[in-house]
C-alpha positions as a printed Julia matrix, in Angstrom:
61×3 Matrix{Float64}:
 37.3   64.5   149.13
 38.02  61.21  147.03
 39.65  63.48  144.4
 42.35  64.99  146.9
 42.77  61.6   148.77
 43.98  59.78  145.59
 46.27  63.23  144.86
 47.95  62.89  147.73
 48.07  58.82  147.48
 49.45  59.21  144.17
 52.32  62.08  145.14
 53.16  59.48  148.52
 53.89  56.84  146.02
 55.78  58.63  143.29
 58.0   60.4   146.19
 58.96  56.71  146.84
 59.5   55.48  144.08
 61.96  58.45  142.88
 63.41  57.89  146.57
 64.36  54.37  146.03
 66.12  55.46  142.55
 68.75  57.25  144.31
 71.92  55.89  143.77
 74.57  55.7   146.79
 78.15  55.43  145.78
 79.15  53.42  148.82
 76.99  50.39  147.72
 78.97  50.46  144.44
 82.2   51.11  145.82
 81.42  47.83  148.02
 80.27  46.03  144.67
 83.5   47.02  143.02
 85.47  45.39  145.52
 83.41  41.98  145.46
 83.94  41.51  142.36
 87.9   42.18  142.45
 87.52  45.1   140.32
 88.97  48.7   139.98
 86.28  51.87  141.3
 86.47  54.88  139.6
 85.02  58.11  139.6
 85.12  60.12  136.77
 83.56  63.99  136.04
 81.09  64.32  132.93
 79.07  66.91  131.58
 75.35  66.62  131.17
 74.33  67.86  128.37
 70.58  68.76  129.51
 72.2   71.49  132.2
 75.29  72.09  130.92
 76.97  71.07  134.56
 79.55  68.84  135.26
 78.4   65.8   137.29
 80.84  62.95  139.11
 80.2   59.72  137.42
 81.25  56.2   139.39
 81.76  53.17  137.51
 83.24  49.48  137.97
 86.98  49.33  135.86
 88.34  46.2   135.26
 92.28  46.39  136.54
C-alpha cells in the first residue's frame, strides 16, 4: 500500500513539473514587446524526429 502511494505521489509530481515546462508563445510575444524588440518565429528541424518544429525567439530590430 505504501509502495503504490509513493508511485502515484511521485507520477502527481513529475506530471507537474513537465506541466509547468510548457512554453506559451503569447508570454514571449508579450516579453518581446517590453523590451522594444522584434518577435519572430522561425521553422527548424529536430534532429531527434526528423520533424520540423516552429521556433519563437526575441530579434533585436
Amino acid at each position: 500500500m505504501k509502495n503504490l502511494f509513493l508511485t502515484i505521489v511521485s507520477f502527481i509530481f513529475c506530471s507537474l513539473f513537465f506541466v509547468s515546462c510548457v512554453n506559451s508563445e503569447e508570454i514571449t510575444k508579450e516579453e518581446c514587446k517590453a523590451l522594444g524588440l522584434e518577435y519572430k518565429k522561425e521553422k527548424v528541424l529536430n534532429y531527434r524526429t526528423g520533424k520540423y518544429e516552429i521556433r519563437s525567439y526575441c530579434k533585436e530590430n
